[in-house]
C-alpha positions as CSV (number, residue, x, y, z in Angstrom):
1,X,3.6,38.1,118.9
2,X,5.5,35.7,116.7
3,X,2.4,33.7,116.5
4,X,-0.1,35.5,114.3
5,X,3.5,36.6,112.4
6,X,3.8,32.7,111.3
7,X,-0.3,32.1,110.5
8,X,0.2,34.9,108.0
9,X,3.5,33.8,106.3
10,X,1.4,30.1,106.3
11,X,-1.7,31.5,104.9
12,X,0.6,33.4,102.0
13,X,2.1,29.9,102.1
14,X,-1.4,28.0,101.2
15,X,-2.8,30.8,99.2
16,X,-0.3,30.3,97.0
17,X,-0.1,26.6,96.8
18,X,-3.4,26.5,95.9
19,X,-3.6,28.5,93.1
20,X,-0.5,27.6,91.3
21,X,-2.1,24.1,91.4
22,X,-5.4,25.5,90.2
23,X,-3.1,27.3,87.0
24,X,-1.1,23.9,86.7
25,X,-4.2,21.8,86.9
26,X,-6.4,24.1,83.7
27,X,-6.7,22.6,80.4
28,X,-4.6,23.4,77.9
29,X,-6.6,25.5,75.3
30,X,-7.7,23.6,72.0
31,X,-6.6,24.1,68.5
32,X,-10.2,23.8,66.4
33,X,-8.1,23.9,63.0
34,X,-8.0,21.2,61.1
35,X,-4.8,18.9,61.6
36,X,-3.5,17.9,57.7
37,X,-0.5,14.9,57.9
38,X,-0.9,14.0,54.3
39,X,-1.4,16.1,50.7
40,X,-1.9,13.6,47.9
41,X,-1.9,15.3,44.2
42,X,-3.1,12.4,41.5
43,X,-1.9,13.4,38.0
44,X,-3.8,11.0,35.2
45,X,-2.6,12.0,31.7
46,X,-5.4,13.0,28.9
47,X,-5.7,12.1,26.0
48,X,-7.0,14.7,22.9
49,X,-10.7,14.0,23.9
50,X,-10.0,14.5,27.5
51,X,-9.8,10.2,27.6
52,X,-7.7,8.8,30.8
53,X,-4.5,7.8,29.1
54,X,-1.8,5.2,30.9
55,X,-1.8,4.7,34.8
56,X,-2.0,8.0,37.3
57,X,0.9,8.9,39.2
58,X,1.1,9.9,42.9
59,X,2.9,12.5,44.5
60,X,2.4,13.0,47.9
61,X,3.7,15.6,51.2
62,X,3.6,14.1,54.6
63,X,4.1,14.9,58.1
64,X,3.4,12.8,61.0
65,X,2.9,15.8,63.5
66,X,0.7,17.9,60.7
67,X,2.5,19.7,57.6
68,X,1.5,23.5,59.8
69,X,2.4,22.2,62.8
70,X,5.2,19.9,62.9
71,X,8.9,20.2,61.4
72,X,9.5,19.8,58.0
73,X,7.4,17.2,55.8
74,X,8.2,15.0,53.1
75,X,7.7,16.5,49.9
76,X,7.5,14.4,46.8
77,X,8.4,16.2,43.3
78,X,6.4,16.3,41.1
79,X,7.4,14.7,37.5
80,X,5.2,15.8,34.3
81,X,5.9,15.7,30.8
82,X,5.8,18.8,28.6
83,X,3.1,19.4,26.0
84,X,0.6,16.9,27.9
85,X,-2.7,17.4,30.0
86,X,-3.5,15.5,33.1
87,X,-6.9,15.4,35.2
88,X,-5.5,16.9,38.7
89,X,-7.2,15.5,41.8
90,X,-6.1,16.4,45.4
91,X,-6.7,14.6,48.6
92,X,-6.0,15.5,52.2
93,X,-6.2,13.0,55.1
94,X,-5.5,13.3,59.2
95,X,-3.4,9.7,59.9
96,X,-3.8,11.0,63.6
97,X,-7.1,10.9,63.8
98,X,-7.7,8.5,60.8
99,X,-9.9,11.1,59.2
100,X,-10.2,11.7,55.3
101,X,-10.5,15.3,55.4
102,X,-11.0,15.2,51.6
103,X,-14.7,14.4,52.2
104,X,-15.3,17.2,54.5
105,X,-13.7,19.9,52.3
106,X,-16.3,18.5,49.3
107,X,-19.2,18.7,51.8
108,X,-18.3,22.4,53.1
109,X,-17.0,23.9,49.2
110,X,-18.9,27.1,49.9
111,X,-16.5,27.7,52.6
112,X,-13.2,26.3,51.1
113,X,-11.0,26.7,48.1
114,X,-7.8,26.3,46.9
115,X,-5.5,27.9,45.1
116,X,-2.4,26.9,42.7
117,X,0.7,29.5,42.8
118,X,4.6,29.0,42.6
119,X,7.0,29.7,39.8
120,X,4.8,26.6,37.8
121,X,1.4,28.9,37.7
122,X,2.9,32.9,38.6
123,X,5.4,34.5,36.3
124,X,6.1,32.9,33.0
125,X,4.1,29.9,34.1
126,X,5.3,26.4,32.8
127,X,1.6,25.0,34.1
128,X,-2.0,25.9,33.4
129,X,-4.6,25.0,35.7
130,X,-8.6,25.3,35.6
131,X,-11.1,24.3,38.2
132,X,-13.1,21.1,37.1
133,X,-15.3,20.1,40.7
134,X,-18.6,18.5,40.2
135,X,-21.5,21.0,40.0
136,X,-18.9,23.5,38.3
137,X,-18.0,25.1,41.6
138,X,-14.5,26.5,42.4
139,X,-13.0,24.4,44.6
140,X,-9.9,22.3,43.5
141,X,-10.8,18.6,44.2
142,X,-10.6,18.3,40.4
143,X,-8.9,20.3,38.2
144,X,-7.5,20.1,34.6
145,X,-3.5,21.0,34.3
146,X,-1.8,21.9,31.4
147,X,2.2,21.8,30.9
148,X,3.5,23.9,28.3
149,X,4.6,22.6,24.9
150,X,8.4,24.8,25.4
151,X,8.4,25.4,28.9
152,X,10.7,28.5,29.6
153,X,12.5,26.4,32.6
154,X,12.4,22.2,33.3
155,X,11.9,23.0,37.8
156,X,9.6,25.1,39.0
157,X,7.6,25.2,42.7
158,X,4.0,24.5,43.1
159,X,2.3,25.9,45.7
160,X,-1.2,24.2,47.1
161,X,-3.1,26.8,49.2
162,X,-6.4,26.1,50.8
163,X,-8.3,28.8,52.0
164,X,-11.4,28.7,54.2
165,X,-14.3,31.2,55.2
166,X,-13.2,33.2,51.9
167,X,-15.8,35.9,50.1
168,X,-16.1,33.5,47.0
169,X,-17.7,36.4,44.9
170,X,-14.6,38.6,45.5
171,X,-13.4,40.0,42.1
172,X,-10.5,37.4,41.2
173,X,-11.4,35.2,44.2
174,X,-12.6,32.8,41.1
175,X,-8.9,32.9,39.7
176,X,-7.2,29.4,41.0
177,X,-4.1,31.7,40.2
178,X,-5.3,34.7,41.9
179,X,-2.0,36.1,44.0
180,X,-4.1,38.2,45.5
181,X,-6.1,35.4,47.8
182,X,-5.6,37.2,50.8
183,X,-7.7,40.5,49.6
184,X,-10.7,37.8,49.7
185,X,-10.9,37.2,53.2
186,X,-10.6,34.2,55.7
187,X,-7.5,32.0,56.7
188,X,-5.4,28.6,55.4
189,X,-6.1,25.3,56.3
190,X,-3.0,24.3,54.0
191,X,-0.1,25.8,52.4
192,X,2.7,23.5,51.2
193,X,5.1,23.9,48.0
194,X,5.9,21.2,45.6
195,X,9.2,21.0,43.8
196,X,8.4,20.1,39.9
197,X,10.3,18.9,37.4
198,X,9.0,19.1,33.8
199,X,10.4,16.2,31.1
């Protein structure tokens, strides 16, 4: 009697073995978003007839685990000079896998955009900006900003927003302002604030 009693406690026994070694032994599930380690804004200065003028300047936010992901990245402030006009570019790069994600944002612009928000662009804005891609699509690669002659404050934030799968044609959705970027549909690859400083 204690027989069959002990061949069903050991097939309870193997049942269970197996299976939590089947659930230990499954892949974890993959994360298809884009990992981002590095944001790179390029200010060069312009001159009245839109002419490069002295050397750019770099400013850059960094995170060796991925700005969404890991803890809290490096941010560099930003330094412009009040009254002036700089040619805006922005690049974004995977150091984990080595991948220039820059050139894969360009190649897909119909599905991605970004967006420039903060106290600099929202408010009483200290900063202009205006989409300047080639082809004349909205995209953000390339823009043109604008600091204020009398800016109302010397710090502001910056926000850089990139959206992806987004209804371009939405009303405002061609705003690089537009507060509203939500209304328009699909998710962020990128959101990361800049402190900035104008001179």
């Amino acid at each position: 009697m204690k027989t069959p009693h002990k061949l069903y406690l050991l097939a309870i026994a193997l049942v269970s073995f197996t299976f939590a070694s089947c659930t230990s032994e499954d892949p974890e599930p993959e994360n298809d978003g884009e990992v981002i380690t590095d944001v790179t804004l390029t200010f060069q200065e312009l001159d009245d007839s839109n002419n490069p003028v002295g050397d750019a300047m770099e400013f850059t936010a960094s995170d060796s685990e991925g700005i969404e992901i890991g803890g809290t990245p490096e941010i560099e402030t930003v330094m412009l000079t009040a009254g002036k006009t700089y040619q805006m570019s922005v690049e974004v790069f995977n150091s984990i896998a080595g991948e220039d994600i820059t050139e894969e944002i360009s190649e897909e612009a119909d599905e991605h955009q970004f967006y420039f928000l903060g106290s600099a662009f929202v408010g009483t804005p200290v900063l202009t900006y205006q989409y300047d891609d080639e082809g004349g699509i909205n995209l953000g690669l390339n823009g043109i900003v604008s600091v204020v002659a009398d800016p109302s404050t010397n710090n502001a934030t910056m926000q850089v927003l990139l959206r992806h799968d987004l209804d371009k044609n939405y009303p405002g959705a061609d705003n690089p302002n537009f507060t509203d970027y939500a209304q328009a549909g699909g998710e962020s690859d990128l959101d990361i604030t800049f402190p900035v400083i104008i001179e």
